[in-house]
C-alpha positions as CSV (number, residue, x, y, z in Angstrom):
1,X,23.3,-30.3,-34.8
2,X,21.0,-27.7,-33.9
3,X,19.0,-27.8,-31.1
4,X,15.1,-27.5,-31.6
5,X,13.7,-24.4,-30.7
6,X,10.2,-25.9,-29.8
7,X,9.1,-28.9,-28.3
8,X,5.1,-30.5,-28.5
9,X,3.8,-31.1,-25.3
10,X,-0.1,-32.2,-24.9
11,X,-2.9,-31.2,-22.5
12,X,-7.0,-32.1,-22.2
13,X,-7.1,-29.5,-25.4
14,X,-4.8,-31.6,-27.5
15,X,-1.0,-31.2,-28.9
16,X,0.7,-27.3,-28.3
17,X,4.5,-26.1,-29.3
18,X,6.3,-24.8,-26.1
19,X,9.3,-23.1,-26.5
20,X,12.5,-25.8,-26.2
21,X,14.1,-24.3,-23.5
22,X,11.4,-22.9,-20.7
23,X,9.7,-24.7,-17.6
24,X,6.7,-24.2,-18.2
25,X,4.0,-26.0,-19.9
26,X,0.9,-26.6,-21.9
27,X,-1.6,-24.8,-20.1
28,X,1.0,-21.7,-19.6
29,X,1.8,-21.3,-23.1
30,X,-2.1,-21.2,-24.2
31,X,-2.7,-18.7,-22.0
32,X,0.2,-16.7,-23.6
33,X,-1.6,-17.2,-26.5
34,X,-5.0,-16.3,-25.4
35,X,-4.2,-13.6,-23.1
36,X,-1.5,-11.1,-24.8
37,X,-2.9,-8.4,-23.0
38,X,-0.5,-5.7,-22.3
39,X,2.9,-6.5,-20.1
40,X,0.9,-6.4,-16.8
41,X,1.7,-10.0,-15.4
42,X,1.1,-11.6,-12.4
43,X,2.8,-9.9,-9.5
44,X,6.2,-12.1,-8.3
45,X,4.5,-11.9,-5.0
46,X,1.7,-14.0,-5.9
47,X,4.1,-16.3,-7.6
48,X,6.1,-16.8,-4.5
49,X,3.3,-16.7,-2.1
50,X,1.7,-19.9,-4.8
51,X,5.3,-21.7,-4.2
52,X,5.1,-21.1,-0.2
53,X,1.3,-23.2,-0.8
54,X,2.9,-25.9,-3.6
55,X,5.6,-26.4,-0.6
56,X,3.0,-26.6,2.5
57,X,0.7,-29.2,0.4
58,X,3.9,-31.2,-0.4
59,X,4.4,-31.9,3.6
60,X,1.3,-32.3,4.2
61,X,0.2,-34.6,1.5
62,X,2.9,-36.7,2.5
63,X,2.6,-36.4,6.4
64,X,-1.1,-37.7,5.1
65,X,0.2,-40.5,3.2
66,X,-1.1,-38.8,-0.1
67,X,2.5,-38.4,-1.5
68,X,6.0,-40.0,-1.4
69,X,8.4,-39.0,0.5
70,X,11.1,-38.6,-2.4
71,X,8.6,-36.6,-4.6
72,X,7.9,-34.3,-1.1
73,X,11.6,-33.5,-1.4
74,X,11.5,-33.0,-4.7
75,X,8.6,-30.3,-4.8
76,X,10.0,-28.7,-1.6
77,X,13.2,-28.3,-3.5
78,X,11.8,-26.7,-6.3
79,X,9.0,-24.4,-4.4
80,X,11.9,-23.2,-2.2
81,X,14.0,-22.2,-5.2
82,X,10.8,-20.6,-6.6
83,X,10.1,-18.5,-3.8
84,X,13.8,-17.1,-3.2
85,X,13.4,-15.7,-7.1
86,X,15.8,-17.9,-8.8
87,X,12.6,-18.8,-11.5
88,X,11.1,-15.6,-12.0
89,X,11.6,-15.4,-15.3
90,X,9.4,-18.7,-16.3
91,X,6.1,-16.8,-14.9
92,X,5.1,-14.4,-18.1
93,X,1.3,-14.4,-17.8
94,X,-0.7,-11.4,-17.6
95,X,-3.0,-10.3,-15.3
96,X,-5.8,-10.2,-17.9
97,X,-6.7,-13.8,-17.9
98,X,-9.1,-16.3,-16.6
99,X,-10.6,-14.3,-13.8
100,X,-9.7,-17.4,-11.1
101,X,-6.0,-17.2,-11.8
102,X,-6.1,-21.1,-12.9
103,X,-3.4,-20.5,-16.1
104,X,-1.0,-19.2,-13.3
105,X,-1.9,-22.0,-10.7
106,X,-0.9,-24.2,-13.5
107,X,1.8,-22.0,-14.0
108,X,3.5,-22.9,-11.3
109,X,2.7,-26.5,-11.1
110,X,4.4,-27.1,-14.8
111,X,7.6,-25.2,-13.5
112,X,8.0,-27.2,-10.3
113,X,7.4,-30.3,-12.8
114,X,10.3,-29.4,-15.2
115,X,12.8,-28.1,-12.6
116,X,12.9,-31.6,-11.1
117,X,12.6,-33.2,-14.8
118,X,15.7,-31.4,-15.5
119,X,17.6,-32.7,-12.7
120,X,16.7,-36.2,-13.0
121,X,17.2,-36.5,-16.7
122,X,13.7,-36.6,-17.9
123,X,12.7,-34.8,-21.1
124,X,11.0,-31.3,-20.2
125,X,7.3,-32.4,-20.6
126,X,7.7,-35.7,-19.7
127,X,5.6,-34.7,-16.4
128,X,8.1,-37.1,-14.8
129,X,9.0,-37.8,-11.9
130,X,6.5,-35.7,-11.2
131,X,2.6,-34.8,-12.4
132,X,1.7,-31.3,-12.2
133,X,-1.7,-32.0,-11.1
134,X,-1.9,-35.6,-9.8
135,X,1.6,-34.6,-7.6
136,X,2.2,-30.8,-7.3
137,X,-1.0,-30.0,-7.3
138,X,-2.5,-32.6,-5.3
139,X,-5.6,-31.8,-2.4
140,X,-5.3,-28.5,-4.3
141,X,-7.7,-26.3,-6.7
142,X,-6.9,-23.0,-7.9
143,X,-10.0,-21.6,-6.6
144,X,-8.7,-22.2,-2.8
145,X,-4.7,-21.9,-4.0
146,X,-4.9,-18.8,-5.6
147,X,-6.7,-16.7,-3.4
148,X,-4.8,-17.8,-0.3
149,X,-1.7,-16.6,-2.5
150,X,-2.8,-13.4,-2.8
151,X,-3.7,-13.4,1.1
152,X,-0.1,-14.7,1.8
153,X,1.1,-12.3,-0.3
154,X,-0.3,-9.0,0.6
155,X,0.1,-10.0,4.2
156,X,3.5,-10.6,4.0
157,X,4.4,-7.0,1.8
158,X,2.4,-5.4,4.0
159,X,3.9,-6.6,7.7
160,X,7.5,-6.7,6.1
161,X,7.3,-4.0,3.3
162,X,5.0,-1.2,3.8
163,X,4.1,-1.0,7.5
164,X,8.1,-0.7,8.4
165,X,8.3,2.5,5.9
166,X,5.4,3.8,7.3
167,X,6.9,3.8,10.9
168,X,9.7,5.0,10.0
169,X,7.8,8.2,8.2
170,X,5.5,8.8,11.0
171,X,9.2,9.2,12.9
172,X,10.4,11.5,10.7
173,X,6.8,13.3,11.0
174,X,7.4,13.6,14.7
175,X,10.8,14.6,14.6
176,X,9.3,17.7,12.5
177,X,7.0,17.9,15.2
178,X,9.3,18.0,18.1
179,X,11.8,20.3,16.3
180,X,9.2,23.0,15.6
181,X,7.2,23.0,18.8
182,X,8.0,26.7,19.9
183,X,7.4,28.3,16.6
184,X,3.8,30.2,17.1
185,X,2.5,30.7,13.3
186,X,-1.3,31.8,12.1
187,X,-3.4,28.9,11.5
188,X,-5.3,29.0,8.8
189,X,-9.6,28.1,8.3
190,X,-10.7,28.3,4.7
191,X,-7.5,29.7,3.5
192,X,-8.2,32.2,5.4
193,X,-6.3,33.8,8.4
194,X,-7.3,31.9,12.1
195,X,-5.7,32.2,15.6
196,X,-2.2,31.1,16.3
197,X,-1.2,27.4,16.6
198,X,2.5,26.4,16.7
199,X,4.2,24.4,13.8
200,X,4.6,21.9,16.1
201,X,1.1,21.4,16.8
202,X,0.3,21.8,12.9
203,X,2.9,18.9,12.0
204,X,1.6,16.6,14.7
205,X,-1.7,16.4,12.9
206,X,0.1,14.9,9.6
207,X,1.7,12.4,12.5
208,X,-1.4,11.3,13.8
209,X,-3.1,10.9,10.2
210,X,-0.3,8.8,9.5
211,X,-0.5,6.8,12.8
212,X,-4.1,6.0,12.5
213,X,-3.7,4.9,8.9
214,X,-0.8,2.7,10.3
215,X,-3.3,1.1,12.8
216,X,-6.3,0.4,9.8
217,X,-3.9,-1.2,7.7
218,X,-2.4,-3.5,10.7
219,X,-6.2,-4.2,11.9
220,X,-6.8,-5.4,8.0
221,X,-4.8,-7.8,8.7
222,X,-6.4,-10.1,10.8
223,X,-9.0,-10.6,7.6
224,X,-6.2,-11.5,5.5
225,X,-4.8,-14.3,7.6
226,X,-8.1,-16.5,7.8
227,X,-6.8,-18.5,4.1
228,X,-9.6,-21.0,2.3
229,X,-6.9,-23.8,1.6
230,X,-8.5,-27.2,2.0
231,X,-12.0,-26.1,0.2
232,X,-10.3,-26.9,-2.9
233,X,-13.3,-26.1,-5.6
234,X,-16.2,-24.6,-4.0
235,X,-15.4,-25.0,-0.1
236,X,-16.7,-28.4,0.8
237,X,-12.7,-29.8,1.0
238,X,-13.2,-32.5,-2.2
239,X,-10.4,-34.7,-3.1
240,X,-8.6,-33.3,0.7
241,X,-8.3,-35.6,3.5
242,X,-9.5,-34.8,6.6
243,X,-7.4,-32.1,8.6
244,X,-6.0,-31.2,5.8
245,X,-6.8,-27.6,5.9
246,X,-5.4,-27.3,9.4
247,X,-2.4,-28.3,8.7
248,X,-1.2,-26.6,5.8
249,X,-2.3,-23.9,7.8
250,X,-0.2,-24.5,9.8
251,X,2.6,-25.2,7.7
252,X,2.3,-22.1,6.3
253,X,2.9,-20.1,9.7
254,X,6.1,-22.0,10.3
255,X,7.5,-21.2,6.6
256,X,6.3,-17.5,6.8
257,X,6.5,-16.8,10.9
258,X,3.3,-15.0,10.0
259,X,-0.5,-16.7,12.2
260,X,-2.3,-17.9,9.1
261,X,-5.3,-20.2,10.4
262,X,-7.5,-22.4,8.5
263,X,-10.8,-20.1,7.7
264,X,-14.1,-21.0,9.4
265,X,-16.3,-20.9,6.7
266,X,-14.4,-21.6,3.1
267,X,-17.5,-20.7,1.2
268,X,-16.9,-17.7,2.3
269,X,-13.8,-16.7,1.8
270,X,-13.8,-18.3,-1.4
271,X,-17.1,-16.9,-3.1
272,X,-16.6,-13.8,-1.9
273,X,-13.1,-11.5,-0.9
274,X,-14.1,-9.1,1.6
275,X,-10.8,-9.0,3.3
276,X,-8.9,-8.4,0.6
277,X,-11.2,-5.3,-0.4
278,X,-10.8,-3.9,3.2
279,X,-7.1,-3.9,3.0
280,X,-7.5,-2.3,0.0
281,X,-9.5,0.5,1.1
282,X,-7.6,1.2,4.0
283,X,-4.9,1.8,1.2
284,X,-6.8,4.4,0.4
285,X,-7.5,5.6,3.4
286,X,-3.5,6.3,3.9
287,X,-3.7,7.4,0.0
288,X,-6.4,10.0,1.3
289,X,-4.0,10.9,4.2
290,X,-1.1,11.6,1.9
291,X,-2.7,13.5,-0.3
292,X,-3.7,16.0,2.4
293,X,-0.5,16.0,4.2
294,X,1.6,16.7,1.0
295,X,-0.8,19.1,-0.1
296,X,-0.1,20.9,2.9
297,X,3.1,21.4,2.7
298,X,2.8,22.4,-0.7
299,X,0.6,25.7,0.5
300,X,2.5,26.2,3.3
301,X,6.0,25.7,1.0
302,X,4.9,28.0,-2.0
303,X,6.7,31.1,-3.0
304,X,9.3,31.7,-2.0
305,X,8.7,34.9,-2.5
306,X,5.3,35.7,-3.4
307,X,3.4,32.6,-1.8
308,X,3.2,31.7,2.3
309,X,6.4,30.3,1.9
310,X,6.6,29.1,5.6
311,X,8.4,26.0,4.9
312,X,12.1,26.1,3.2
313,X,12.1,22.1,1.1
314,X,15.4,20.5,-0.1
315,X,16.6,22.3,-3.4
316,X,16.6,18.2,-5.4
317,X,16.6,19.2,-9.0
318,X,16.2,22.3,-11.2
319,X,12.2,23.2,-11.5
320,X,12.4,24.4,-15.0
321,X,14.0,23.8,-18.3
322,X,13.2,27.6,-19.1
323,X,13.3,29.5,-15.3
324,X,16.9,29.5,-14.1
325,X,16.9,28.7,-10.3
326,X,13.3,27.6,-10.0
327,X,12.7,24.7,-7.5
328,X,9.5,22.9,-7.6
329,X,7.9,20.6,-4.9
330,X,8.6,17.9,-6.5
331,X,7.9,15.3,-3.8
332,X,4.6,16.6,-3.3
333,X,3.6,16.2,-6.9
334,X,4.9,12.7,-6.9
335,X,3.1,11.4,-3.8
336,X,-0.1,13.2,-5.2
337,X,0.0,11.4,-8.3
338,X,0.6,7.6,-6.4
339,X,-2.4,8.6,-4.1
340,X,-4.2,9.5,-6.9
341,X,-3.7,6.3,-8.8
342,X,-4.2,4.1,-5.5
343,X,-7.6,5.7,-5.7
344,X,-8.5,4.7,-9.0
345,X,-7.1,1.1,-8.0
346,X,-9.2,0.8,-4.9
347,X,-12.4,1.7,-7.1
348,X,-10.9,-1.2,-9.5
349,X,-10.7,-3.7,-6.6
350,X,-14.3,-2.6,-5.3
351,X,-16.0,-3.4,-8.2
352,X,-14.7,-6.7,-8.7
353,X,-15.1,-7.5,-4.9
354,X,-18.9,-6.9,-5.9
355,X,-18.5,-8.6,-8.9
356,X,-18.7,-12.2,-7.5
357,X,-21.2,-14.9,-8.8
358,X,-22.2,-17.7,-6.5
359,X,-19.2,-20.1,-5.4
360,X,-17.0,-17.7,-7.4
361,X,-15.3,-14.4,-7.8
362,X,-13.4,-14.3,-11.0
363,X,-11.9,-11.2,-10.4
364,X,-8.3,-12.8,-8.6
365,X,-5.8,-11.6,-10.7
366,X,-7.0,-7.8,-10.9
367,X,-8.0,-7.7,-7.1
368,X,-4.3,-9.2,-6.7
369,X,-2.5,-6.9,-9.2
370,X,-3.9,-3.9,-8.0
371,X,-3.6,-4.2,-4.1
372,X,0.0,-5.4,-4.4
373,X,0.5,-2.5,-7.1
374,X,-1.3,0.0,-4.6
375,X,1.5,-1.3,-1.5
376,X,4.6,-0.9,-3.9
377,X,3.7,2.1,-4.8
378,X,2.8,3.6,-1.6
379,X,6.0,1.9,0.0
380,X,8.5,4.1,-2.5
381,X,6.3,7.3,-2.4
382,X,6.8,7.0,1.1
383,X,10.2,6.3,1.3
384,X,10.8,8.9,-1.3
385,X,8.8,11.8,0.2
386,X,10.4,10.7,3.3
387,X,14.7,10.9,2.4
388,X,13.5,13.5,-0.5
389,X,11.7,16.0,1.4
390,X,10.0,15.7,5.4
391,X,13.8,15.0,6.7
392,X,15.3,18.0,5.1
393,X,12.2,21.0,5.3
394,X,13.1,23.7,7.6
395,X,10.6,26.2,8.7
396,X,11.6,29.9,7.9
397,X,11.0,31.7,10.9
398,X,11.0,34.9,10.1
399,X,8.4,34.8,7.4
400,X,6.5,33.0,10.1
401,X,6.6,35.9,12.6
402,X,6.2,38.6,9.6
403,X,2.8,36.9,9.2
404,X,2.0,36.1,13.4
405,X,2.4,40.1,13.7
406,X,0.5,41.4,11.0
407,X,-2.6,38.8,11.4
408,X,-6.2,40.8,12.5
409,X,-7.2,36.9,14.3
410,X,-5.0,37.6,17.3
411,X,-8.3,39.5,18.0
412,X,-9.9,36.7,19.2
413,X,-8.6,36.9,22.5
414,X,-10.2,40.0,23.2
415,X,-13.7,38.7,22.3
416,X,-14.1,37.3,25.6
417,X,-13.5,40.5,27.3
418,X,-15.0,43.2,25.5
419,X,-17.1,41.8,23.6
420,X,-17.6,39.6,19.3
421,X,-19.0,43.0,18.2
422,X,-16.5,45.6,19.6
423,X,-13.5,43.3,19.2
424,X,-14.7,42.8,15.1
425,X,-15.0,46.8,15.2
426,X,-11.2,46.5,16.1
427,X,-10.2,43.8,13.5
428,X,-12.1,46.0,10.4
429,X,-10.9,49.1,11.7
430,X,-7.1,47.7,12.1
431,X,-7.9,46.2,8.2
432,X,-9.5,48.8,6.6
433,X,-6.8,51.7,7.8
434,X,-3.7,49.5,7.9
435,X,-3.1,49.8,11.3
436,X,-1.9,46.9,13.6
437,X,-4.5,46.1,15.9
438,X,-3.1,47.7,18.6
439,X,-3.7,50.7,17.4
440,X,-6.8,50.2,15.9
441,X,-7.9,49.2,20.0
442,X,-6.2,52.6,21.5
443,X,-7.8,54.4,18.5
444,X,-11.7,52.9,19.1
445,X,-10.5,52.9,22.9
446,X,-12.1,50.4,23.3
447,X,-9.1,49.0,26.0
448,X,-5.8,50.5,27.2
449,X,-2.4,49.6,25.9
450,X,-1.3,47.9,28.9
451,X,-4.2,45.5,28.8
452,X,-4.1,44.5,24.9
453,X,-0.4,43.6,25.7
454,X,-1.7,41.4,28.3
455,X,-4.3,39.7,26.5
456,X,-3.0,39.2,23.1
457,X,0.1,36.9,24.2
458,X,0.5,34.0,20.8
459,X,1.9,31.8,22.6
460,X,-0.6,31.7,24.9
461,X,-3.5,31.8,22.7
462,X,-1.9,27.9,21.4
463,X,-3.4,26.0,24.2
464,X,-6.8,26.3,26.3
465,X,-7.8,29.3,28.4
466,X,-6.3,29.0,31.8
């Protein structure tokens, strides 16, 4: 006999066909319906953060009285096995839906629904044993729920995900740094030649970028932790025992060993999502930092014959499919076009962090998408650039000291003792008849041989005036 390949299932809109075989239910397939907007759905780390909530209000419905003790199992069960991945494949909405995320609140609460339906022998549908709303979604509304998902789960990919990557890049930043520290090299002002710094010194600026984007993005934490569960609709708790936002706070920071707290003011946090932008922005503040650190090393790498080509990077792939032995800076281009497009997302997520209305900002699934799209993608650039390129670049010395000897800045240490105007005589004169600028300085005679050799020492000329 063959098996049906739909089934009827009925919500407050009347009778829908669901696919035979899936979890979800009513509400989930009209919003497939509705919403076939392009293949961006709902990030899996909103979907597990929404299963770590479905499995907090379970205990503490129950610890309240609110919900037996065999259908708190049962949704623990089935939350658990949601948030390890087994289900990920019964969550196919898009991003582009109802701007509060409430198709993929329901989402969730039909799937918990059906994977205990399925184990006790009830018909998928059936909404027994237990009720997606009246059970798994009980003291709950999407409007608290599916924010506080997206706080759960940008806080956990950024502590566990991106912020580990990062310290691991600023390492291999510092290494760089350490490695290079006697190399004296002409720095550089406009593009233009400057007085000597060391390599050393140079790198150590990318490291500190990198630091202080590191310590934004771990400040922006402490707005995502505050979490509006317990407002349920608008803020005032409705339908939520007393205490109940406290401890599912609570619960929470046992399941995820991360210090979520009940937020102060839910109206708040719920009408408006200020933290979430921040955290976004200081995305792009490390976007903005990679960018310049890559395009660095893209100058100072370019050649290698007729560009600076200071800085030797790992031969990964052929550069052209016409130029035999071309290599191109690959890495570089790669992290410049993530930054880029994190950039692009912040602008995204700061328009619809403006976009609010009264008790509502119906802009979840977008501000969602795009900052856990933004930390993905900044978490493999880095890791890329970081295996791919800033382990394996070695400095090439002697192109470095070709350009320390022949640079007309070195004159700068003579300013202070004869004097801006005769020591830019010596730099033009040097410039104009090809001369290195000693002898343009025994040539004007404007100071002796032994005392230019005394002055202009690189190395030096790389820290303060003694």
């Amino acid at each position: 006999m063959t098996k049906p390949v739909v089934r009827i299932e009925h919500d407050s809109i009347g009778p829908i066909e669901v696919p035979a075989d899936v979890l979800w239910g009513a509400q989930t397939q009209r919003s497939l319906k509705n919403f076939a907007i392009t293949e961006d759905t709902i990030p899996t780390e909103i979907i597990h953060a929404l299963a770590l909530i479905k499995q907090a209000a379970a205990i503490v419905n129950e610890h309240f009285g609110l919900l037996e003790n065999s259908k708190k199992d049962q949704i623990v069960k089935a939350a658990k096995s949601i948030s390890n991945g087994s289900f990920d494949n019964q969550f196919p909405l898009r991003v582009w839906q109802t701007g509060s995320g409430t198709q993929t609140n329901m989402n969730i609460n039909e799937v918990i629904s059906n994977i205990i339906a399925k184990e006790t022998g009830e018909q998928l549908g059936s909404q027994k044993p237990l009720h997606p709303n009246d059970d798994v979604n009980k003291s709950q509304s999407t409007n608290d729920v599916f924010p506080s998902a997206i706080h759960i789960a940008a806080a956990i990919s950024l502590k566990n995900r991106l912020l580990p990557e990062l310290k691991l890049f600023i390492q291999a930043i510092d290494n760089k740094s350490k490695v290079w520290g006697e190399i004296i090299k002409v720095g550089r002002t406009h593009l233009q030649d400057a007085v000597p710094l060391t390599l050393g010194q140079e790198a150590s600026a990318w490291r500190d970028q990198v630091i202080h984007a590191y310590s934004r993005i771990q400040q922006s934490l402490t707005e995502l932790y505050p979490l509006p569960l317990g407002g349920t609709a608008v803020g005032t708790g409705l339908n939520t025992p007393a205490g109940f936002d406290i401890e599912i706070t609570k619960t929470l920071t046992t399941i995820t060993g991360l210090p979520f707290f009940s937020a102060n003011n839910k109206f708040a946090v719920m009408a408006n999502h200020d933290g979430l932008v921040n955290a976004m922005a200081q995305l792009k503040m490390l976007a903005i930092t990679l960018l310049k650190i890559v395009n660095d090393i893209r100058l100072l790498s370019c050649g290698p014959r007729t560009g600076l080509g200071e800085l030797s990077l790992p031969a990964n792939e052929p550069g052209s499919s016409i130029m035999p032995g071309k290599i191109n800076p690959t890495q570089c281009e790669s992290m410049s076009m993530v930054c880029t497009q994190v950039m692009g997302l912040e602008t995204a997520v700061a328009m619809a962090g403006s976009g609010g209305h009264l008790q509502m900002n119906t802009y979840k699934p977008l501000i969602g998408f795009n900052l856990l799209h933004s930390i993905n993608l900044l978490h493999d650039a880095c890791k890329s650039c970081r295996i791919g390129m800033i382990e394996g670049m070695e400095a090439n010395r002697s192109k470095i000291n070709d350009y320390l000897q022949n640079s007309l800045m070195l004159v700068t240490a003579l300013a202070p003792v004869i004097g801006y105007n005769k020591a830019s005589e010596i730099a033009k004169y040097a410039h104009e008849n090809n001369l290195s600028l000693r002898q343009a300085s025994l040539k004007l005679n404007y100071i002796s041989g032994d005392e230019f050799d005394r002055i202009i020492d690189p190395e030096k000329m790389t820290s303060p005036t003694p």
